[in-house]
N, C-alpha and C positions, 0 to 999 in steps of 0.2 A: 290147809295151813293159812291161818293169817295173816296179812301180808305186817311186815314189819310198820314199826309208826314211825312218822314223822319225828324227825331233829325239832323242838322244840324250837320256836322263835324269839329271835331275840329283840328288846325294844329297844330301839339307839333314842327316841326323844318321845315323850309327853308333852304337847303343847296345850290339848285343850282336856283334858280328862272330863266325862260325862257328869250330870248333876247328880247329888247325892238326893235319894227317896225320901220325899218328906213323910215322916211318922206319921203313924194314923193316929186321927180325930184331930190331928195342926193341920191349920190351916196354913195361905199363904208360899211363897214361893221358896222353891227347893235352894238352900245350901248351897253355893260352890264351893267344890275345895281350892286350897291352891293351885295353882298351875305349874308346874315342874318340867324341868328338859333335865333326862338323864343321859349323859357321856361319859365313854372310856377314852382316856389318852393312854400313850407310852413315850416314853425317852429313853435312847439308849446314849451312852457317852463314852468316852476312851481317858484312858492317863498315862501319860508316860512315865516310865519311873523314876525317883526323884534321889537315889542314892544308889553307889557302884563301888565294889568292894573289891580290891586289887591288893593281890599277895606277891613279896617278895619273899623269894630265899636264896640264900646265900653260905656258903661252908667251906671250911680251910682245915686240908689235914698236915700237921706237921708233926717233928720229931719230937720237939719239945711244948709244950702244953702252953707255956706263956705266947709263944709265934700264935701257936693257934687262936688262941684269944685274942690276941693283938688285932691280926690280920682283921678277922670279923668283926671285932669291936669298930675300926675305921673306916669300916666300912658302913656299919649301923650309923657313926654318927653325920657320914657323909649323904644318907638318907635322910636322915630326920634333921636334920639341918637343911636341905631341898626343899622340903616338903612346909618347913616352918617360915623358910622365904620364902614362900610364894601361899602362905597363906592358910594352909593347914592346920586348924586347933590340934594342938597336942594331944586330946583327949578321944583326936579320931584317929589313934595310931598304936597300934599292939602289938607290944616284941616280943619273940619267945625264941626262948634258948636251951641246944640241948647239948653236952658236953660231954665224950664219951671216950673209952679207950680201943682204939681198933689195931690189934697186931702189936707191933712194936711203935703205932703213931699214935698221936693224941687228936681226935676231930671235934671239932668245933662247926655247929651248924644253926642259924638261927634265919626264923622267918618275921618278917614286917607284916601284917594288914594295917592296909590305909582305906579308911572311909571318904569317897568325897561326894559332895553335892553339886561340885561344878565340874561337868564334865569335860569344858575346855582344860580347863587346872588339870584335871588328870592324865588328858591324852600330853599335856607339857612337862609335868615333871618326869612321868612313864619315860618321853624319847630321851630326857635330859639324864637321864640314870641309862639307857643302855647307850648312851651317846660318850657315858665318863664312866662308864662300870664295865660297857660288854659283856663278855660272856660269865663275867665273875657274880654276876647277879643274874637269878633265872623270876622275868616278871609274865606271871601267869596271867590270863587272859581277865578282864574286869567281869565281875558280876554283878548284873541288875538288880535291882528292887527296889519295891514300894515300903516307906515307912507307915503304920499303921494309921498315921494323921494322917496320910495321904489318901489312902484306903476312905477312910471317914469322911474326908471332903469329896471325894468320886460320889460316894454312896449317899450324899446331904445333897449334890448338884445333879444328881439325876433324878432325882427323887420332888425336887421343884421344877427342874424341868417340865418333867413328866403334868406334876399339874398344871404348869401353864398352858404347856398345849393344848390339856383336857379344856379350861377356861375357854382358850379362845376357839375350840371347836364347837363348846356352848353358845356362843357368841356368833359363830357363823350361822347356827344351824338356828337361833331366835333371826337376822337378821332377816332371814332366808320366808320368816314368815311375817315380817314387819314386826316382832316384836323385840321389847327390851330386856335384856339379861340381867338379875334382880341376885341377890347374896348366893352364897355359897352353903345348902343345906344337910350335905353329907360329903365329906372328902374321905374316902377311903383308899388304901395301897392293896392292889390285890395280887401283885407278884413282881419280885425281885431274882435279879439274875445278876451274877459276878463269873466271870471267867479269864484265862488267860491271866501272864503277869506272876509273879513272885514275891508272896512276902518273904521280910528277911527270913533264911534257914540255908541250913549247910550240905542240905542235900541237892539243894536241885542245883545243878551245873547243865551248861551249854555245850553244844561242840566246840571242839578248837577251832574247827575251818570254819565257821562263822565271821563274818566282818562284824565294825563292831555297832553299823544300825544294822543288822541284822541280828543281834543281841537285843539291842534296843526296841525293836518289833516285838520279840519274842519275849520280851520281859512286859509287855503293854497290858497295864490291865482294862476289864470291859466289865461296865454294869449296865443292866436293864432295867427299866420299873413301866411296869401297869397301876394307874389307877382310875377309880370309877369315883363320878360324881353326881350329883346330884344340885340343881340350880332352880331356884325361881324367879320366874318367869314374871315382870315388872307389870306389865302392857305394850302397849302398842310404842313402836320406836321412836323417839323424838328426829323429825325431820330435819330439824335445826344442827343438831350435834350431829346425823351423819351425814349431813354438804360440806360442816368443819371437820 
């Protein structure tokens, strides 16, 4: 039996590649090609998430159908009145109401979602509503995520990252033989990786017993990139510009 072959070798740089064979019946001296250094970088980077989505709800059963409205109405506007002191666009706030007949009572029950971007603002109006509401309001635990721009910038700063490092590992590795690192002759991506983290959806929920950067961890999103380049190789280093 054969023995198995060799893992193929890999070539991290080309400094001096061999002279090309002069044609026959030419005379005179062979060809160089260019001189190339080829490297792979990677960057990986982290993002916090930049939006947390916190439900109220709240419900009132009484005898007669107007109390029941009442009660929860005052309650709706004593939320959304908070929430627009201190800073809240109206447009990140969604009421819904459900009205029903139970038994001989009439119940009234509606839920708030408030979007916010600043997480101090949320953990202050949050206390400031079970501080003047108690137990008459029940506020569910916040939920993380990334908005899709967010996503987008993760995935555009890891992605240059990634090539500068590959650059200046070019760069080490010409220095290393006294020569100078010349343009950029193939920049290529050759693997992307995203994990962890939450885009907005209504599915993915956290434990309750979580704290809440423990939420904030576990909503973190992560990307990776590889890429491979390709550089030529100028000459010989300028003395002058590596003592400045």
């Amino acid at each position: 039996v054969a023995p198995p072959a060799p893992p193929p070798s890999r070539v991290f740089a080309e400094l001096d590649p061999g002279p090309s064979p002069v044609p026959e019946g030419r005379g005179g001296s062979p060809a160089l090609p260019e001189r190339e250094v080829h490297v792979s970088g990677s960057a990986e980077l982290s993002a916090l998430p930049d939006r947390a989505r916190v439900s109220l709800r709240l419900g009132s059963r009484k005898e007669a159908a107007a109390e029941a409205r009442s009660s929860v109405s005052r309650r709706l506007q004593y939320i959304a009145h908070s929430a627009r002191q201190r800073g809240v666009p109206e447009e990140n706030m969604t009421v819904t109401e459900d009205f029903s007949r139970v038994e001989n009572t009439y119940q009234m029950e509606a839920e708030v979602c408030i979007i916010f971007s600043d997480f101090g603002q949320m953990q202050n109006i949050c206390n400031l509503l079970i501080e003047k509401l108690g137990t008459s309001v029940t506020i569910n635990p916040p939920y993380f995520y990334h908005t899709p721009e967010a996503i987008d910038t993760l995935r555009r700063q890891v992605c240059v990252t990634a090539v500068g490092n590959t650059r200046r590992k070019a760069q080490e590795v010409c220095r290393l033989f006294g020569q100078a690192l010349g343009k950029p002759l193939l920049i290529k991506e050759e693997e992307t990786k995203e994990w962890g983290g939450h885009i907005d959806n209504h599915l993915s929920q956290s434990a309750d017993s979580l704290t809440l950067q423990e939420r904030i961890q576990n909503a973190t999103a992560y990307a990776s990139c590889r890429v491979f380049a390709v550089f030529e190789i100028k000459g010989k280093e300028n003395r002058r510009s590596k003592l400045l």
